[in-house]
C-alpha positions as CSV (number, residue, x, y, z in Angstrom):
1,X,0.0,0.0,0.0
2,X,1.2,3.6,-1.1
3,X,1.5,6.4,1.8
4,X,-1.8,8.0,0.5
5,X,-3.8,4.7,1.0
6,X,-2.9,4.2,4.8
7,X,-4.0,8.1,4.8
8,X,-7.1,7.3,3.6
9,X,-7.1,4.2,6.0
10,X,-6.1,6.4,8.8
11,X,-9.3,8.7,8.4
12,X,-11.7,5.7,7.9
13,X,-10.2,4.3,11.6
14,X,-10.5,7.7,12.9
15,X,-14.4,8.4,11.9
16,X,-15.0,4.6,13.4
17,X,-13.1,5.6,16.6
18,X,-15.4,8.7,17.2
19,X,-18.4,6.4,16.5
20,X,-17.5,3.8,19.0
21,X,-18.3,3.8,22.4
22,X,-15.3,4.6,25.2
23,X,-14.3,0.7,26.1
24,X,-16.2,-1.2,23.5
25,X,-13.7,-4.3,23.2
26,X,-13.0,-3.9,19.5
27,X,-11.1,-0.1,20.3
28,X,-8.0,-1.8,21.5
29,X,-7.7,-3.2,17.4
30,X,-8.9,-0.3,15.9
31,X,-6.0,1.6,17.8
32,X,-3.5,-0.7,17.0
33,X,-4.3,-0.4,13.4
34,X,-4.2,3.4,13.6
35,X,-0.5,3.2,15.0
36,X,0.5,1.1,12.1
37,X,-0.9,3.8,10.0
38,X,0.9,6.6,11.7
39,X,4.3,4.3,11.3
40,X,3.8,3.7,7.9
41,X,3.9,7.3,7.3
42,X,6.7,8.4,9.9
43,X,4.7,10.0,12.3
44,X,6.3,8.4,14.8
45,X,5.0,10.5,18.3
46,X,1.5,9.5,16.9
47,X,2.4,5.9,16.3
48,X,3.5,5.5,19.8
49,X,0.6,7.8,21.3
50,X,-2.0,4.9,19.3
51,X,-0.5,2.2,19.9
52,X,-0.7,2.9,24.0
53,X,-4.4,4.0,23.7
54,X,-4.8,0.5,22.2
55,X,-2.3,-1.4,25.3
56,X,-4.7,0.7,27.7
57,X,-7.4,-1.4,27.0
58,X,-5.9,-4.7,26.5
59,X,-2.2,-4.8,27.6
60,X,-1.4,-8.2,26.0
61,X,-2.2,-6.7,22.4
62,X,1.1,-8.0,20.4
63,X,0.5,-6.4,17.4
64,X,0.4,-2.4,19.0
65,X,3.6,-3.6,21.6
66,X,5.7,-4.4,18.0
67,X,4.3,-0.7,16.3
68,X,5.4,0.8,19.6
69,X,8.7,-0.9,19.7
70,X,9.3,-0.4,16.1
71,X,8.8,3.5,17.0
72,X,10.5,3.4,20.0
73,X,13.7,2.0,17.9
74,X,12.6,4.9,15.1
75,X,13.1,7.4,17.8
76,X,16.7,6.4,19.1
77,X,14.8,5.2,22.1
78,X,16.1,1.7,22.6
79,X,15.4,0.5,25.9
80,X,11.4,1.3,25.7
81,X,11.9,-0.4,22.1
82,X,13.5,-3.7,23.9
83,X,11.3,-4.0,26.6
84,X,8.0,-3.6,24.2
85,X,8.9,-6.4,21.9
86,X,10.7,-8.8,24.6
87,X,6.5,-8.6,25.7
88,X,5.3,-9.2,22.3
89,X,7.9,-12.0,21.9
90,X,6.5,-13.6,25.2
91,X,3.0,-13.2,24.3
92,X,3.2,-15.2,20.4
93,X,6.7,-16.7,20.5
94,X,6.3,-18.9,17.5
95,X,5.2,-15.5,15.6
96,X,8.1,-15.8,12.8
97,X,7.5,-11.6,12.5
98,X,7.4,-11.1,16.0
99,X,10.7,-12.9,16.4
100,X,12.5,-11.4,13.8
101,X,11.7,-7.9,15.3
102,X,12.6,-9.5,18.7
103,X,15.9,-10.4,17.4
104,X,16.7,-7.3,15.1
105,X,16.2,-4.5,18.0
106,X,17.9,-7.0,21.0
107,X,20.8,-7.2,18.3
108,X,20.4,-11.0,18.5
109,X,21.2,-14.6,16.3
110,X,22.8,-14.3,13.2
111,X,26.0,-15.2,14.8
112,X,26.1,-11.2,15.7
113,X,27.4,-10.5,18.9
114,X,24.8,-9.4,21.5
115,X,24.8,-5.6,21.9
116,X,26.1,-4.0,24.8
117,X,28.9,-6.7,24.6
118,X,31.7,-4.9,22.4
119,X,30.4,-6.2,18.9
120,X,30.7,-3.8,16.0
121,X,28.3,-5.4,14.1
122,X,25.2,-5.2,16.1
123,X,22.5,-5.4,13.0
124,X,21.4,-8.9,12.2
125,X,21.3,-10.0,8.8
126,X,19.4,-7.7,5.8
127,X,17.1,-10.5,4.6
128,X,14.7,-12.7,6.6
129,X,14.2,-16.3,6.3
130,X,12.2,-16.9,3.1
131,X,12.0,-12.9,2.0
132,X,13.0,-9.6,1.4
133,X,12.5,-7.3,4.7
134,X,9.6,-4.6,4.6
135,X,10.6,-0.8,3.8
136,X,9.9,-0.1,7.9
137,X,12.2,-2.7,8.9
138,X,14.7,-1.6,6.2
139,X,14.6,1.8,7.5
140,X,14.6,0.6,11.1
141,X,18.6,-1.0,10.3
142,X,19.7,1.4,8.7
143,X,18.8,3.9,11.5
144,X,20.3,1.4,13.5
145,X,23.4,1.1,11.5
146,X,24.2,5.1,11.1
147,X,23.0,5.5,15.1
148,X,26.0,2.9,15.7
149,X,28.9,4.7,14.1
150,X,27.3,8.5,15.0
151,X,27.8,6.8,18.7
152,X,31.0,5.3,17.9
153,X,32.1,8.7,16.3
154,X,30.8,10.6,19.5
155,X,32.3,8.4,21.9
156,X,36.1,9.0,20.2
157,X,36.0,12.1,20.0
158,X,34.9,12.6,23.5
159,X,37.3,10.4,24.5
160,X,40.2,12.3,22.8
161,X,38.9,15.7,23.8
162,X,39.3,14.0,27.4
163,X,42.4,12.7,27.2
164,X,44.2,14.3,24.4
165,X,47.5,12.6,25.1
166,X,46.0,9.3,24.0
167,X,44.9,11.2,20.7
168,X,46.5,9.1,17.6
169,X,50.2,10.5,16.7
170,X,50.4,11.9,13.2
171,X,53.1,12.6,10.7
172,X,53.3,16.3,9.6
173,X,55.0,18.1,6.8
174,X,55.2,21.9,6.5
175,X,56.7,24.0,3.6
176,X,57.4,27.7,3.9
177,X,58.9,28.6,0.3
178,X,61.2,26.2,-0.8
179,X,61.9,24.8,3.1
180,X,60.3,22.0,4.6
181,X,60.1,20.7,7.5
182,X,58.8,17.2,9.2
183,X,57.0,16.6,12.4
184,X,55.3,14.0,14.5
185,X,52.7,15.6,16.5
186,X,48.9,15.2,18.1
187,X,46.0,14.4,15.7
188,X,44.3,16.4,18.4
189,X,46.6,19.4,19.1
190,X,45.4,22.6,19.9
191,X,45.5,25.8,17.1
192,X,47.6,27.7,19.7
193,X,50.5,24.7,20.2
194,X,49.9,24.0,16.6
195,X,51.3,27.9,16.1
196,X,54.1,27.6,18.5
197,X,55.1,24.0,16.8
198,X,55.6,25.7,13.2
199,X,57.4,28.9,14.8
200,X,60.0,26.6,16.6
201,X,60.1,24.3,13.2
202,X,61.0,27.8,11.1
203,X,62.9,30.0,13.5
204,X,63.6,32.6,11.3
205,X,60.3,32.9,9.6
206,X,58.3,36.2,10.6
207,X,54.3,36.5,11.0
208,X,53.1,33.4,8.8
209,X,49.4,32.3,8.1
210,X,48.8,28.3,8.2
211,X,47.2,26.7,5.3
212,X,45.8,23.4,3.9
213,X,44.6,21.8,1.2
214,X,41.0,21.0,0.6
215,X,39.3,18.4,-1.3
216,X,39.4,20.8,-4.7
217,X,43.2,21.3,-4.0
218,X,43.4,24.8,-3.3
219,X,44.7,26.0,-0.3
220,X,42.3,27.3,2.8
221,X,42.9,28.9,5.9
222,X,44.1,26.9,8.7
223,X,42.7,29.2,11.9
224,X,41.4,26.5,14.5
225,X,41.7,22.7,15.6
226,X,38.9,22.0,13.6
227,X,40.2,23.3,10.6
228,X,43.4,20.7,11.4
229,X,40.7,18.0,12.0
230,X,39.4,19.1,8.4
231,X,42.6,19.1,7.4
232,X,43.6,15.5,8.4
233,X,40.1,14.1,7.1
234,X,41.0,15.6,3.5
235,X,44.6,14.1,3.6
236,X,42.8,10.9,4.6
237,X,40.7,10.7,1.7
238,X,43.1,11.6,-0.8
239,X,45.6,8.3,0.9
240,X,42.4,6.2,-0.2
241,X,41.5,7.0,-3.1
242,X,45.6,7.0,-3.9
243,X,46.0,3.8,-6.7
244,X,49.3,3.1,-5.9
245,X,50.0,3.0,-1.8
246,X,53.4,5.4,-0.9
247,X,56.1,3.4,0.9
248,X,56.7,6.5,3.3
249,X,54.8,7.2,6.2
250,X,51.2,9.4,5.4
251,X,51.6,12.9,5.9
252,X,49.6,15.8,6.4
253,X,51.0,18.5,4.7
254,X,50.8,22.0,5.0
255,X,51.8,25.1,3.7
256,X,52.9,28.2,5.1
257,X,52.3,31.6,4.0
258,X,54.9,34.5,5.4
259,X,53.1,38.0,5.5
260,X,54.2,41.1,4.3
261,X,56.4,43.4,6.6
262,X,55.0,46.5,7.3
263,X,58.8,47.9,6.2
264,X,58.1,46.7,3.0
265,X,55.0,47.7,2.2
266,X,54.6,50.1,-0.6
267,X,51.8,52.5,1.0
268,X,52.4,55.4,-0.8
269,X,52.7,55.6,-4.7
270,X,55.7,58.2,-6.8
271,X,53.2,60.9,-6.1
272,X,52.8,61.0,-2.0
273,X,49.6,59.2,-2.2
274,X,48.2,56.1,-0.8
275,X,48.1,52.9,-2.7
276,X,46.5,51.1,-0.1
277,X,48.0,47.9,1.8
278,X,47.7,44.2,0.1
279,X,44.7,42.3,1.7
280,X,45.8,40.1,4.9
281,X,45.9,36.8,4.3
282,X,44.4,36.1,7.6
283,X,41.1,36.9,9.0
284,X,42.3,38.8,11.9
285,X,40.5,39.8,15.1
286,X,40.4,43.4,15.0
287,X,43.5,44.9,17.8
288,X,40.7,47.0,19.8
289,X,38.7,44.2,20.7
290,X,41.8,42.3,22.2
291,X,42.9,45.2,23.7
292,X,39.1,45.3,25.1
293,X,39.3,42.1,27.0
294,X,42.9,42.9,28.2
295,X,41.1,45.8,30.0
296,X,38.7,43.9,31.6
297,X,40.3,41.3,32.6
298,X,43.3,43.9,34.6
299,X,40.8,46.4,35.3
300,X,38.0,44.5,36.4
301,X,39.5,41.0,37.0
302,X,36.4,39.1,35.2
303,X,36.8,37.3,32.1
304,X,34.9,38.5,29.1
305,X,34.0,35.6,27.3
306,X,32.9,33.6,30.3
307,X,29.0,33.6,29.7
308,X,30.2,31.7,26.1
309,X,30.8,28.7,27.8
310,X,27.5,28.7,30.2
311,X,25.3,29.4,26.7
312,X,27.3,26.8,25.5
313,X,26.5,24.3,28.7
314,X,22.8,25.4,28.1
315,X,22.5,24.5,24.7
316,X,24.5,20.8,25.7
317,X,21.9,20.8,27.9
318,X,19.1,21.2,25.8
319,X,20.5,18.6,23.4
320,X,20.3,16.3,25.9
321,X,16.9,17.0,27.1
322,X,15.5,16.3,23.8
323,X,17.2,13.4,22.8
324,X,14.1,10.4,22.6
325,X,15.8,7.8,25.6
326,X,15.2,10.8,28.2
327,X,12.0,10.2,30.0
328,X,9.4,13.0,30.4
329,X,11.0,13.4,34.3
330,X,14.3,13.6,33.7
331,X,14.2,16.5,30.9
332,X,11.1,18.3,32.6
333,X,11.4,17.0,36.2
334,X,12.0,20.4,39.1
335,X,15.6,18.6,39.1
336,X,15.7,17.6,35.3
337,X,17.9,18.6,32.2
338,X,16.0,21.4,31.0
339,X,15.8,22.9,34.8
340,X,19.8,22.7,34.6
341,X,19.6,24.0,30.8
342,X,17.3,26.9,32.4
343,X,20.0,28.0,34.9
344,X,22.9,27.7,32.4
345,X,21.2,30.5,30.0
346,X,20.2,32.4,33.2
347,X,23.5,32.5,34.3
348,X,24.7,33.4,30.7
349,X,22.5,36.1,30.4
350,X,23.1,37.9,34.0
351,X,27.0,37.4,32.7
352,X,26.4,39.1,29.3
353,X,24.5,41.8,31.0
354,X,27.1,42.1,33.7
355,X,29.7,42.7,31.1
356,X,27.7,45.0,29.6
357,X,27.6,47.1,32.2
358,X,31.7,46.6,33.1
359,X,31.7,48.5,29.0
360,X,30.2,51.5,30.6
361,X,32.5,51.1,33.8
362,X,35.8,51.1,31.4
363,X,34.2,54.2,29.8
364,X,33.6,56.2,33.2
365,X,37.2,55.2,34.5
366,X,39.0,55.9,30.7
367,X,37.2,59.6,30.9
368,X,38.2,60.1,35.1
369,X,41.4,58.6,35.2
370,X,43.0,59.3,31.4
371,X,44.7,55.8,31.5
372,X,47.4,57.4,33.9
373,X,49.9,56.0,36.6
374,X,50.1,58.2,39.6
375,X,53.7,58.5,40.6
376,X,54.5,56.7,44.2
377,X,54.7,60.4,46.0
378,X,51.3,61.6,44.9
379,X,49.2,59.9,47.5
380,X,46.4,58.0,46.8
381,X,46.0,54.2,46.1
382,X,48.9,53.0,44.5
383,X,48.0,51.6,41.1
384,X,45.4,54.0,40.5
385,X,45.1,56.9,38.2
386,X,44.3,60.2,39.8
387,X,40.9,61.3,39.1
388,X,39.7,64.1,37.6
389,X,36.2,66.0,37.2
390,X,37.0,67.3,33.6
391,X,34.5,65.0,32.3
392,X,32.2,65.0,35.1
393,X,28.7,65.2,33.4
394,X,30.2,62.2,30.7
395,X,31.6,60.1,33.9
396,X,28.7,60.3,35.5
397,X,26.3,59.1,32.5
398,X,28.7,56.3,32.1
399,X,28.3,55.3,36.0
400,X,24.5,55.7,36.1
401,X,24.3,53.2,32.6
402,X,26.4,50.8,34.7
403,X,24.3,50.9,37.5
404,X,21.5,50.2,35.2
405,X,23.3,47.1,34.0
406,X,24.5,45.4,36.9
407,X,20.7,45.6,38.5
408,X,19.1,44.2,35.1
409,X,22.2,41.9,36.1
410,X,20.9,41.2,39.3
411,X,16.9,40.7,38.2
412,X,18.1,38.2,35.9
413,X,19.8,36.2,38.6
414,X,19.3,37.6,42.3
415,X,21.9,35.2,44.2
416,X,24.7,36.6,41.4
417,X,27.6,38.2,43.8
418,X,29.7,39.6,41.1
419,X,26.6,42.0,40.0
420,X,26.5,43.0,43.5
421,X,30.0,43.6,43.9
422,X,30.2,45.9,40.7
423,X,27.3,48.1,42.4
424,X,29.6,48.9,45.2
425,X,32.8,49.2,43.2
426,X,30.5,51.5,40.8
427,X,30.0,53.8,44.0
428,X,33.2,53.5,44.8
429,X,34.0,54.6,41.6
430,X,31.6,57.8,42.2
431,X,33.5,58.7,45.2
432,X,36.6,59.4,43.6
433,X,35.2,61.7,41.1
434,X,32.7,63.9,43.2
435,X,36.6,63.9,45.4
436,X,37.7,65.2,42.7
437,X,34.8,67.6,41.5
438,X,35.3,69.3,45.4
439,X,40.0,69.3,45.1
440,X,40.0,66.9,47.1
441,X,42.4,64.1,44.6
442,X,45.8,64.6,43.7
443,X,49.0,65.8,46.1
444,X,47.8,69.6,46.6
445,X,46.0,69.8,49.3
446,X,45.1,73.3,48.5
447,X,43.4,71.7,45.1
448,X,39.9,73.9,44.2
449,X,37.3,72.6,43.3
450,X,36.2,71.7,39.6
451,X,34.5,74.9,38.2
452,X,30.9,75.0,38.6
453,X,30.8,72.4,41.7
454,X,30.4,73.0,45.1
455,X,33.2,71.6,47.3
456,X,31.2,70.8,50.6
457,X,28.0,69.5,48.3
458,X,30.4,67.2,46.5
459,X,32.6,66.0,49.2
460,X,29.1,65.3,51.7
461,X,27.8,63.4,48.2
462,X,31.4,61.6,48.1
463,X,31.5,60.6,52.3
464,X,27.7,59.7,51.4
465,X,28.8,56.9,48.1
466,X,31.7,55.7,50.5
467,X,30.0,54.6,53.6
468,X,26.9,53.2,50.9
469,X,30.0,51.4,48.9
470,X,31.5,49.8,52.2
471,X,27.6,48.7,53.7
472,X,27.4,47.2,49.7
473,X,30.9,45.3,49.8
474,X,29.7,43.7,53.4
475,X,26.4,42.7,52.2
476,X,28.6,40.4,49.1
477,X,30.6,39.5,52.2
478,X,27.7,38.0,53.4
479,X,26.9,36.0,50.4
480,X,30.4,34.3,49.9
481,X,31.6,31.3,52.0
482,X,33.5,31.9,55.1
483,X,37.2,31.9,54.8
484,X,40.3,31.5,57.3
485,X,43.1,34.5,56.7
486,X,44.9,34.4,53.8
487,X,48.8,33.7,54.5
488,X,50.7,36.5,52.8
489,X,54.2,35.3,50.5
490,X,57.0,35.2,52.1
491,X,60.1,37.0,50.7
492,X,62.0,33.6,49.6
493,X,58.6,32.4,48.0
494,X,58.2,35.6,46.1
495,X,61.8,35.4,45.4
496,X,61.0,31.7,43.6
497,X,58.5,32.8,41.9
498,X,59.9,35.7,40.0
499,X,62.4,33.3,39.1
500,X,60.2,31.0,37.6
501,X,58.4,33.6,35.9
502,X,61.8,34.6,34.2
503,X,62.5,31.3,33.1
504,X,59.5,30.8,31.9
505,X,59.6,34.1,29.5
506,X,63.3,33.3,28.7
507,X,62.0,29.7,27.2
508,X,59.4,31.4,25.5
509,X,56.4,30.0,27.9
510,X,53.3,31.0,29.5
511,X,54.8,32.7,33.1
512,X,53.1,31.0,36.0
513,X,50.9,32.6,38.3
514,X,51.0,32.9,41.9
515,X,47.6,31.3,43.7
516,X,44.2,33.0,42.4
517,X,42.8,35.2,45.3
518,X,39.5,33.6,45.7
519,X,35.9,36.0,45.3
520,X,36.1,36.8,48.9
521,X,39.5,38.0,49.0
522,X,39.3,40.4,46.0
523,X,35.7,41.7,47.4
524,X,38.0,42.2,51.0
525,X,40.9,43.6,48.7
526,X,38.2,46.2,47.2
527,X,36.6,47.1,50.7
528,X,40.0,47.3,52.0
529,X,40.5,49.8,48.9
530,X,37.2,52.0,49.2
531,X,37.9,52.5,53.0
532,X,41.8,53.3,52.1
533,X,39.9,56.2,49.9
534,X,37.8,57.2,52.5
535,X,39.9,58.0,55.0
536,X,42.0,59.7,52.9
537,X,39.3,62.1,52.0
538,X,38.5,62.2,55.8
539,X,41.8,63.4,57.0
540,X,41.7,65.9,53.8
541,X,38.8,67.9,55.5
542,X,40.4,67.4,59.0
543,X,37.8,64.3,59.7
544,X,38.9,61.3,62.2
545,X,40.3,58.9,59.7
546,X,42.7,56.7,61.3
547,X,40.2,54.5,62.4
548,X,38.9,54.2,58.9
549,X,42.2,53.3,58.0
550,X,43.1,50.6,60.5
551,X,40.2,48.8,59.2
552,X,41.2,49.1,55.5
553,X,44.6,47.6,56.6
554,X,42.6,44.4,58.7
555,X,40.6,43.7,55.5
556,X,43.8,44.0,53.5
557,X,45.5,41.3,56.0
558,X,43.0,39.3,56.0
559,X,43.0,39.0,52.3
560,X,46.3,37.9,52.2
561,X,48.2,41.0,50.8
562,X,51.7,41.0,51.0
563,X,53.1,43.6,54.5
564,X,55.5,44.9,52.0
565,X,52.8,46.5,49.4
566,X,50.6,47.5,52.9
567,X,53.6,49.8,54.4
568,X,53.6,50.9,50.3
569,X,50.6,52.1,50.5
570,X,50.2,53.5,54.3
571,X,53.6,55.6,53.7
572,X,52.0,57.6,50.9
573,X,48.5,57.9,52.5
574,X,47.7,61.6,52.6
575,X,47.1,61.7,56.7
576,X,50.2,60.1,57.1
577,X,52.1,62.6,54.6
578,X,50.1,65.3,56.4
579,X,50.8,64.5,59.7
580,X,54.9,64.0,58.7
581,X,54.7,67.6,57.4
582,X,53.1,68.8,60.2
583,X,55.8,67.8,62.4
584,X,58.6,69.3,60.9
């Protein structure tokens, strides 16, 4: 029978359904024999949705448990599959049809090895005893076949992304003009070490681009792993198809493309005017938007691209959740995938907005500070630019959009500390310029204030974002595990590790780091830091401040900064310096 006929059989079953009464003892059939027209024409959810209105009636119907389990197998979802026609099997076991089934979804006789034993040939045998197979049970190997290597597929390659070092070793062979050069390296090596591998094979190249060849023969781009996995599969397919087998060891074979120097460029033509450079061979990242995540990541000490990977966790997630051998619990259960796949995208989304609102924060402090270094006898906090209230109005538009951010951050995801902790620092970061708006930054202490401000207005607005700063900071405190005091470096392990660091950059390595102050210590380093601010503006407008001090130097302690950058910074704090004067 054609598609169209079971169609047309399908609306015949469903007018006598609607005519016959709820529980008559002929509906279990009747719904069998709509399922078979439902798997005849793929609609498999439908098939299986029949064939257990017909097993609700009578639950020893064979003929709706083998539709089911043929659907079930349709769908990927094998053990519902197994465990329908195991039932049919027990209920008409000398049914040749049955049997077959039975055997073909269990992965059984044949002289096949069982599956879930190791056996790469889990299909039985393309013809039955005495006949061709039916189109559904052709359809239902060949899902079965191309599931079996998709998994086989899936399973290496998550095994080699897990433990690259057992990755297969390859032979490579790189050109660059008329050199070449001959490596043996991982089949699953990163872009990065890839880079680094060709740059130590041709020492005395400059800036290169990394190419392959593609299954046309012309060269392509070589940018990420992938494109070397790409890579490898072309070369792979070229070996086979090869007529006559080469007696040396298969390579992969790349080429290398040296880039112009700028030096000899021609940019400008005979008469003074541009010419324009040659296109880049590369597709470049554009300088500003590295030089953008630098800023973050020293300014701000979050990473940029972090919400990729939890919108990249969510949509694993999702995956998974939809993926037919899940059970309706464990996708939608309070605990189930999609709950997890919800959190993942939540917690993408407060991150995107947080970082959002860290732009606005790099544009206030660019327009206070002017990107510059305070020398060590100008007061202040060392490290930190000077701020000034040139830019007030723009500063403060930047600071009230960042706000603005961080509490969308914060709706998003209430529990989401780093949000909270940008609030404070963005009122920290207020403090400093209505200081500065009423002369109160910088080493003159005899500073006025910024034209058109009122100095005590600004500096009662400034005491007023301090203390709400410092109450902010505490209340992240509050929501971050408890921790014992951090034990500063000594000298000799400092020492060690700025050798280390040396070696490291004289062997051409990544430097290593000393540990990673956890979330509470950099939200104590930042209180510590508000409250150092504080009580220098205190003692500026003859206000008790050494109080305020002594606790910016506990929190600074306790965080685990090093004595030697404290006395640093209490030897240039401006009621120190002013006291010292006052004393000579």
């Amino acid at each position: 029978m054609q598609k169209k006929e079971f169609k047309n059989a399908l609306q015949f079953y469903e007018q006598a359904k609607q005519l016959m009464p709820k529980g008559h003892e002929l509906s279990s059939g009747l719904d069998a024999s709509r399922a078979e027209c439902y798997l005849v024409m793929d609609r498999l959810a439908d098939a299986v949705s029949a064939a257990s209105d017909a097993l609700k009636m009578n639950g020893e119907n064979a003929r709706a448990l083998v539709t089911r389990a043929k659907a079930y197998a349709s769908t990927e979802n094998e053990t519902r599959a197994k465990k329908d026609i195991a039932r049919a099997h027990e209920l008409l076991p000398e049914d040749s049809h049955i049997k077959h089934m039975h055997d073909l979804i269990l992965g059984v006789g044949n002289g096949k090895t069982p599956a879930g034993l190791g056996g790469m040939n889990l299909a039985p045998s393309s013809k039955k005893k005495g006949g061709k197979m039916s189109a559904a049970e052709q359809q239902l190997e060949l899902q079965r076949k191309q599931r079996l290597e998709m998994e086989q597929r899936q399973k290496m390659q998550e095994h080699l992304r897990q433990n690259p070092s057992q990755a297969p070793m390859i032979h490579l062979k790189a050109k660059l003009g008329d050199d070449t050069r001959v490596c043996v390296l991982s089949s699953a090596i990163a872009y990065r070490d890839l880079v680094t591998t060709m740059t130590n094979k041709f020492p005395d190249a400059g800036q290169f681009t990394i190419k392959y060849t593609d299954e046309k023969g012309d060269l392509r781009p070589l940018q990420t792993r992938e494109d070397f996995q790409i890579a490898i599969h072309w070369t792979s397919v070229r070996l086979s198809k090869a007529e006559t087998p080469s007696l040396a060891p298969p390579c992969v074979k790349l080429t290398l493309v040296e880039l112009a120097k700028i030096e000899d460029m021609a940019i400008l033509g005979e008469d003074g005017k541009p010419v324009g450079l040659p296109p880049n061979e590369v597709v470049e990242i554009d300088e500003w938007i590295l030089d953008f995540a630098a800023l973050f990541r020293e300014h701000l000490g979050i990473d940029a691209e972090a919400h990729l990977d939890f919108h990249s966790d969510g949509l694993d997630k999702c995956s998974e959740a939809l993926e037919p051998t899940k059970s309706l619990e464990e996708s939608n259960g309070p605990d189930g995938i999609l709950s997890e796949a919800s959190k993942k995208f939540q917690e993408a989304a407060a991150m995107a907005t947080f970082n959002w609102g860290n732009v606005h924060m790099c544009s206030a402090r660019k327009k206070m500070d002017g990107g510059r270094e305070p020398p060590a006898e100008e007061g202040g906090n060392p490290g930190a630019a000077i701020a000034t209230a040139a830019n007030f109005d723009e500063v403060e538009k930047e600071l009230a959009i960042a706000a603005s951010r961080f509490e969308a951050a914060l709706e998003i995801k209430p529990d989401f500390v780093d949000a909270a902790t940008a609030l404070a620092q963005r009122r920290y970061e207020r403090a400093r310029l209505l200081c500065a708006a009423a002369g109160l930054s910088g080493p003159d202490s005899t500073r006025k204030p910024e034209k058109g401000h009122d100095a005590k207005k600004r500096t009662a607005e400034a005491e007023q974002e301090f203390s709400q700063a410092v109450d902010e900071y505490r209340a992240a405190l509050k929501q971050l595990p408890d921790e014992p005091p951090k034990t500063p470096k000594t000298a000799e392990e400092l020492e060690a590790h700025e050798q280390a660091v040396k070696e490291a950059q004289e062997k051409g390595e990544d430097p290593p780091v000393l540990d990673e102050p956890t979330m509470r210590a950099q939200v104590l380093v930042m209180l510590g830091n508000t409250l150092f601010e504080q009580s220098q503006m205190r003692a500026r407008v003859g206000k008790e401040w050494k109080s305020v001090l002594e606790e910016a130097v506990g929190h600074f302690k306790y965080a685990g900064c090093n004595q030697t950058d404290i006395d640093a910074a209490l030897k240039v704090h401006k009621g120190n310096l002013m006291e010292a004067a006052a004393a000579k």
